[in-house]
PAZAPA-4460 file (N, C-alpha, C; in steps of 0.05 Angstrom, whole numbers, plus 32768, in hexadecimal, padded with zeros to 4 digits):
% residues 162
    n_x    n_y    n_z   ca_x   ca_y   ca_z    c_x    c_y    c_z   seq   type   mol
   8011   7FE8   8000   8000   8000   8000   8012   8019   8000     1      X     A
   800C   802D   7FEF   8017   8041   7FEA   801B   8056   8002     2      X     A
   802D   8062   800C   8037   807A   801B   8030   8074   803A     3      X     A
   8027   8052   8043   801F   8048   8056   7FFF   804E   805E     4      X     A
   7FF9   803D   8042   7FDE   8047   8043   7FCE   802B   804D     5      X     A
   7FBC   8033   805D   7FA3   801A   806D   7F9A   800F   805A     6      X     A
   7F95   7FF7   8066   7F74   7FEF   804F   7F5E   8000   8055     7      X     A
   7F5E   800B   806D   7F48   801E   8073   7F40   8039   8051     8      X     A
   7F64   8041   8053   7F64   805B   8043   7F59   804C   8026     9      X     A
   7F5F   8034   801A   7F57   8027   800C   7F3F   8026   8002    10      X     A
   7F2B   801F   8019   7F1B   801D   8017   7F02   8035   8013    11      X     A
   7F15   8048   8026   7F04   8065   8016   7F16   8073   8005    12      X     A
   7F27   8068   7FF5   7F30   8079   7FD7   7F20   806A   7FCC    13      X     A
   7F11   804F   7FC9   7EFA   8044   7FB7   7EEC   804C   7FB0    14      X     A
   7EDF   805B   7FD0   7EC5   8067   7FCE   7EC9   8081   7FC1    15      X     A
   7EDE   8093   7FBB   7EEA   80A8   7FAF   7EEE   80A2   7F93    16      X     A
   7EF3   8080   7F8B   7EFF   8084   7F6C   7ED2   8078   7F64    17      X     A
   7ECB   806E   7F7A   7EAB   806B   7F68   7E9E   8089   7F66    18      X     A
   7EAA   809C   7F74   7E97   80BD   7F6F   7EA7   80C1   7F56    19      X     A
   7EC1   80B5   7F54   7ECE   80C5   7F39   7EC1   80B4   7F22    20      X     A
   7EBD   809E   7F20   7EB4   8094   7F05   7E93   80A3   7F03    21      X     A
   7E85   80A4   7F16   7E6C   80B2   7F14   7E74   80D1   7F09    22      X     A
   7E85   80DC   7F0D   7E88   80FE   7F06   7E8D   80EE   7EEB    23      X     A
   7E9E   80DF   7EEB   7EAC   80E1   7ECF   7E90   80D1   7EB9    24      X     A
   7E7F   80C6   7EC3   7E6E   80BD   7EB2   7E5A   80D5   7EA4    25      X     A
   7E5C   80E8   7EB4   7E48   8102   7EB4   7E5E   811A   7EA5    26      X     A
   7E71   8107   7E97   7E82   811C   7E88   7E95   8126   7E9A    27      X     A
   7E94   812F   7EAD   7EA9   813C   7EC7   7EC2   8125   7EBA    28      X     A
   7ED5   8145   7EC4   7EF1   813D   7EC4   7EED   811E   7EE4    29      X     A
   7EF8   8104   7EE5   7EEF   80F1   7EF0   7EFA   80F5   7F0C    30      X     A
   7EF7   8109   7F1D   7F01   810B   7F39   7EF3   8109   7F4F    31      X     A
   7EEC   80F9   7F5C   7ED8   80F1   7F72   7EE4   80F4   7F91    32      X     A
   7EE0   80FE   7FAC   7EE6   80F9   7FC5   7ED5   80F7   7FD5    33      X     A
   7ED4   80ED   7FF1   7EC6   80E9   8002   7ECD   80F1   8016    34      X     A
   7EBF   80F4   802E   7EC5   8108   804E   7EC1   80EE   805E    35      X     A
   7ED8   80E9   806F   7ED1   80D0   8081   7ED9   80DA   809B    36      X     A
   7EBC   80D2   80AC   7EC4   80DA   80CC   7ECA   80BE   80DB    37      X     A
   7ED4   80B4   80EE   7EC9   80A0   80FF   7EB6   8085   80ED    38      X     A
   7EC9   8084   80DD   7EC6   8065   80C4   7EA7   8070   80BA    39      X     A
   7EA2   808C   80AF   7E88   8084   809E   7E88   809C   8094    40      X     A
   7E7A   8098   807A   7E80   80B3   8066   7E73   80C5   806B    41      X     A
   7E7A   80E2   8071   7E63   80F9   8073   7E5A   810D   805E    42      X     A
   7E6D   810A   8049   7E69   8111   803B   7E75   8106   8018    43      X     A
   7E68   810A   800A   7E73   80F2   7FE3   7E6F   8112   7FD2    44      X     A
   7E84   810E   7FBD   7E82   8125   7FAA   7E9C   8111   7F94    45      X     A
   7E87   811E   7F78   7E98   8120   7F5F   7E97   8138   7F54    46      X     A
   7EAE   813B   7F44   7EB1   8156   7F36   7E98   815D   7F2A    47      X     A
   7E8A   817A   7F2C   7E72   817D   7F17   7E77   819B   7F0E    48      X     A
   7E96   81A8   7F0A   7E91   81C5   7F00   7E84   81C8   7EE5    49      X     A
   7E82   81AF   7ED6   7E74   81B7   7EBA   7E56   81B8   7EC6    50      X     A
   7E4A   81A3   7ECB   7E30   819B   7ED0   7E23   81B6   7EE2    51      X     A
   7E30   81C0   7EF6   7E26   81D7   7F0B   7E2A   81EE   7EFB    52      X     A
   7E3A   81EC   7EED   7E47   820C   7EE4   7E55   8221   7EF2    53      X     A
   7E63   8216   7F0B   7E6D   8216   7F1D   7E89   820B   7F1D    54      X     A
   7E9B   821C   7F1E   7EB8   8221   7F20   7EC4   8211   7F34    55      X     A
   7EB2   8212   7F4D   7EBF   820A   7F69   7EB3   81EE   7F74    56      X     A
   7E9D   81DD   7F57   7E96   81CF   7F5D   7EAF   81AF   7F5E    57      X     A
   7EBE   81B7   7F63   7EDC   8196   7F6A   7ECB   817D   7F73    58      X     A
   7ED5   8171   7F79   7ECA   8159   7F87   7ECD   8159   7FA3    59      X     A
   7EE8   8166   7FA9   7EF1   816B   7FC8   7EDC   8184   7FCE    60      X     A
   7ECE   8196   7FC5   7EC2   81AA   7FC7   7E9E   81A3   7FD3    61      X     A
   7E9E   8193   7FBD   7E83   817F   7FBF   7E7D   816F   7FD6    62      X     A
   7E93   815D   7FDD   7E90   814D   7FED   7E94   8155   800E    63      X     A
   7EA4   8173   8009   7EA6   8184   8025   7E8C   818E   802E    64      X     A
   7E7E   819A   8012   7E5F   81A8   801B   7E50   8195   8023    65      X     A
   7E4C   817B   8017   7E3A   8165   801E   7E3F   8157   8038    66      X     A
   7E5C   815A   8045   7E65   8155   8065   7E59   816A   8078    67      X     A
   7E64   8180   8072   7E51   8199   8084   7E39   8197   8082    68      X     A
   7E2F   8191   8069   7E0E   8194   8076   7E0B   8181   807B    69      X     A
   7E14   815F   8087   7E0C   814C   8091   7E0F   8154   80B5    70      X     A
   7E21   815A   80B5   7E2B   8167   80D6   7E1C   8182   80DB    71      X     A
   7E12   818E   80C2   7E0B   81B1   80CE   7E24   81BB   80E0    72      X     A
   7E3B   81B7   80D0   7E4B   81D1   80DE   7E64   81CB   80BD    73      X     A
   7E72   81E2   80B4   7E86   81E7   80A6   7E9D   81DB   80AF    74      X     A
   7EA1   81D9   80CB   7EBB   81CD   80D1   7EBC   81B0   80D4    75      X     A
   7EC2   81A1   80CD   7EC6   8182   80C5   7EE2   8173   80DB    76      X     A
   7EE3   8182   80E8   7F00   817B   8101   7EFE   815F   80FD    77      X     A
   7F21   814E   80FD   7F1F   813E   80FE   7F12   8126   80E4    78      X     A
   7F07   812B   80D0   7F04   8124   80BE   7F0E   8119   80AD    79      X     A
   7F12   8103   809A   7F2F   8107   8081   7F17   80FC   8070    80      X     A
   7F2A   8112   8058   7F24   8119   8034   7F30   8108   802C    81      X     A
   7F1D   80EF   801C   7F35   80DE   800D   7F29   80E8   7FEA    82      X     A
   7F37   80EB   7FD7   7F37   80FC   7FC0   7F4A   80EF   7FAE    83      X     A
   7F3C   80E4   7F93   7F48   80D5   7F80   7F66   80EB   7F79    84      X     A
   7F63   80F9   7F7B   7F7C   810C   7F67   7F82   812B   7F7D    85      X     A
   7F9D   812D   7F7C   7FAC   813E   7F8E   7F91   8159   7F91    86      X     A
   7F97   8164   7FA1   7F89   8175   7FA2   7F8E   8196   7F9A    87      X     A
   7F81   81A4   7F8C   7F8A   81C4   7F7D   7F8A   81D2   7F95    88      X     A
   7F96   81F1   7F95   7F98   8203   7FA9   7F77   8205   7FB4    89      X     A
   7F5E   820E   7FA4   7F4F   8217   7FAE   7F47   81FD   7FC7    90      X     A
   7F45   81E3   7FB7   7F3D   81CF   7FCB   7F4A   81C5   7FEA    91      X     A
   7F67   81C6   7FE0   7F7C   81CE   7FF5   7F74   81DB   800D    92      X     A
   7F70   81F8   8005   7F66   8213   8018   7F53   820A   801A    93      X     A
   7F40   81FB   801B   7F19   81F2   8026   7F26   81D5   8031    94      X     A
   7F3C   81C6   8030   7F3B   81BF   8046   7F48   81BC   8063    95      X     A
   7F58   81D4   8065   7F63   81EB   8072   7F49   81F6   8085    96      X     A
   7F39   8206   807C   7F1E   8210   8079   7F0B   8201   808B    97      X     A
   7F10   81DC   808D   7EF3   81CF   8093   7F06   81BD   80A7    98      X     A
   7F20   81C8   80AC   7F2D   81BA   80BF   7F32   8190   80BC    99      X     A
   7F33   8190   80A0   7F2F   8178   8098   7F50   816B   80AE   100      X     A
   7F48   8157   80B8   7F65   814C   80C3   7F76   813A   80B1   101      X     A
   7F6D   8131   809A   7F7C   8121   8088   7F77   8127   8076   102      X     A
   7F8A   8129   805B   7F7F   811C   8045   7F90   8107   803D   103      X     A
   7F80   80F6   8031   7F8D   80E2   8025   7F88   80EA   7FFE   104      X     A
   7F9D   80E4   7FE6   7F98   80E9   7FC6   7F9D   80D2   7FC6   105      X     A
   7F93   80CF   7FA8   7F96   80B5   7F92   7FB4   80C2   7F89   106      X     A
   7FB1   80D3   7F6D   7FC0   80D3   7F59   7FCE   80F5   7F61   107      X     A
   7FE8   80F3   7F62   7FF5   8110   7F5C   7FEC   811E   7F4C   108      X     A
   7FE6   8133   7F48   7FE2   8151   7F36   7FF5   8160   7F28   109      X     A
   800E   814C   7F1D   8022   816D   7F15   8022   8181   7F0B   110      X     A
   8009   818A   7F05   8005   81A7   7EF5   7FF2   81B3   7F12   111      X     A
   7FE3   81AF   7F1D   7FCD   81B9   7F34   7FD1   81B3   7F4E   112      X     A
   7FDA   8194   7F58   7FDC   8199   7F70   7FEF   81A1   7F74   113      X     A
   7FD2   81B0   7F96   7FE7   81C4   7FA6   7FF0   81B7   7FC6   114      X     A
   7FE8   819B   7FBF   7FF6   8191   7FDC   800A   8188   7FDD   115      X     A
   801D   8178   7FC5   8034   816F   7FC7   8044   8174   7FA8   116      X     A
   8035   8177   7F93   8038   8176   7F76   804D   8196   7F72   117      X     A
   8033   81A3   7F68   8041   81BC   7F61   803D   81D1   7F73   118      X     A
   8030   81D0   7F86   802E   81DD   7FA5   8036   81CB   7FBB   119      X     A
   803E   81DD   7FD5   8038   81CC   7FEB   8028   81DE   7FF6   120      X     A
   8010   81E5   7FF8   8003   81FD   8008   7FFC   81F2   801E   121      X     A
   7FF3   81D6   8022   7FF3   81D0   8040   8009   81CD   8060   122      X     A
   8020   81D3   8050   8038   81DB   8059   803C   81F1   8064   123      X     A
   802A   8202   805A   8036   8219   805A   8032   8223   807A   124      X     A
   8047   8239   8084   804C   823A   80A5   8039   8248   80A6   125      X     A
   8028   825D   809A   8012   8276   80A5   8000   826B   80AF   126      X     A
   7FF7   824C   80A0   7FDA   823F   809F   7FDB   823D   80BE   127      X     A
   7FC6   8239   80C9   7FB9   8234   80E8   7FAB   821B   80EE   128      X     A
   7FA8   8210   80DC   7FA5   81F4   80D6   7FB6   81DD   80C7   129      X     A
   7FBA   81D1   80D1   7FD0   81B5   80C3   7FB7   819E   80BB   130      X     A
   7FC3   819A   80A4   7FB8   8176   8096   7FCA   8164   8090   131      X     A
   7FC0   8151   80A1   7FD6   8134   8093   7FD0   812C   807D   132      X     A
   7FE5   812A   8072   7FDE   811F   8053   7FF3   810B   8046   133      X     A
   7FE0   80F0   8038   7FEC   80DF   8035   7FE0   80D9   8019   134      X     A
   7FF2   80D7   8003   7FF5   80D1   7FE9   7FF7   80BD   7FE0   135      X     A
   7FEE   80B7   7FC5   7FEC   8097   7FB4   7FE2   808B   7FBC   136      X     A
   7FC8   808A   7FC7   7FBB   8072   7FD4   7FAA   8066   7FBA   137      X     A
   7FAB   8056   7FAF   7FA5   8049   7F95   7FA5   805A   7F87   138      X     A
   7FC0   8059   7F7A   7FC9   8076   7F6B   7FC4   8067   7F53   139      X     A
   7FD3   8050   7F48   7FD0   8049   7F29   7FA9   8049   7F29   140      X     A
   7F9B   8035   7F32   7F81   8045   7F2D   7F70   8059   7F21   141      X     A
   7F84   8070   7F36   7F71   8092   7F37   7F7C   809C   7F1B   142      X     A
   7F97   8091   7F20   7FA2   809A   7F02   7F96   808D   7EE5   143      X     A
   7F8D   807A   7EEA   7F8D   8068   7ECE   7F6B   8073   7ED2   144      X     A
   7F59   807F   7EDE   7F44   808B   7EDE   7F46   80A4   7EC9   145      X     A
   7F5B   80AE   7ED6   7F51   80D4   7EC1   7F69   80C9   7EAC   146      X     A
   7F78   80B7   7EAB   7F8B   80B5   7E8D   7F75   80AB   7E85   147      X     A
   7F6C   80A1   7E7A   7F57   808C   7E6F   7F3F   80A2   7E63   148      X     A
   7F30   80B8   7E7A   7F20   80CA   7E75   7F2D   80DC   7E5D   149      X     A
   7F44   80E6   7E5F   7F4E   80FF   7E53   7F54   80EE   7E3A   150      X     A
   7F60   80D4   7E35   7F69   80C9   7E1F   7F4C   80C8   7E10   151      X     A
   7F30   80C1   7E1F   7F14   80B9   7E08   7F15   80D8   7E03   152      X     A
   7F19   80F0   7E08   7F17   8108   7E07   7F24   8119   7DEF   153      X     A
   7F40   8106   7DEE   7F4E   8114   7DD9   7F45   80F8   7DC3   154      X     A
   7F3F   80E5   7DC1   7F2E   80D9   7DB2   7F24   80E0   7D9A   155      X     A
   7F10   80F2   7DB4   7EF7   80FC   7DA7   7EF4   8117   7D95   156      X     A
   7F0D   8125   7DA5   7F15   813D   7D94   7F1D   813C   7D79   157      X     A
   7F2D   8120   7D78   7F38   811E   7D65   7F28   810C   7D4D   158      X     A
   7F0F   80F5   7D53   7EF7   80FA   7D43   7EEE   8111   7D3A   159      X     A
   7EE8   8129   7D4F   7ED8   8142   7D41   7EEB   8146   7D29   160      X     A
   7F0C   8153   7D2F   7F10   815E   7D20   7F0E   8147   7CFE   161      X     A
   7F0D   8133   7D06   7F12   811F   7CF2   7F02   8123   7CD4   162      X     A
***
């Protein structure tokens, strides 16, 4: 297991790569995560910024709002984000924001993530909050998820232009 990862974490990057094949069936770029308190999910989200029309709709974004309003409160203490694919700055800072205590990713980001990739923002000394964060947890998977999406994509482009 990757970066000393549980079967626990395992078992909810699953439940993270089944929100990503659902975003990704609905066209969404294929990124799914889940909010786990005390072994049970509080919150499920896949990417939907096309579908919402919504910029800030991520999967980590989705599945934060759908945790708060299961608890009725914003702050999620103690919580861990498990999330098919590294996470971008904005998502980063929201889970900073909801006091998430873990995250666990699938697949590195080298162009976007901002937690270990091409940022470390959760590093950073100003923040007032710390997240543990633990990487590659069924990484070939999360990966072979959005390679696979982006490859039927350029596919398809390349029918049109055909």
């Amino acid at each position: 297991m990757a970066g000393g990862a549980s079967s626990a974490d395992e078992r909810w990057m699953r439940e993270a790569l089944a929100e990503a094949r659902l975003a990704g069936g609905r066209g969404e770029v294929p990124v799914g995560a889940v909010v786990v308190l005390d072994g049970a999910v509080l919150g499920r989200g896949g990417n939907q910024p096309v579908l919402a029309a919504d910029p800030t709709a991520h999967a980590e974004i989705v599945a934060l709002r759908d945790a708060a309003r299961a608890v009725g409160n914003y702050r999620l203490t103690g919580a861990a984000l498990y999330v098919t694919v590294e996470p971008c700055l904005m998502c980063a800072g929201a889970l900073v924001h909801a006091r998430i205590g873990r995250l666990v990713f699938g697949a590195a980001e080298p162009k976007a993530g901002a937690v270990r990739s091409a940022m470390r923002v959760l590093d950073h000394p100003a923040l007032n909050h710390r997240v543990e964060v633990s990487g590659g947890v069924l990484e070939p998977e999360c990966n072979a998820l959005i390679r696979a999406f982006f490859a039927g994509r350029r596919a398809e482009e390349k029918r049109r232009k055909a």
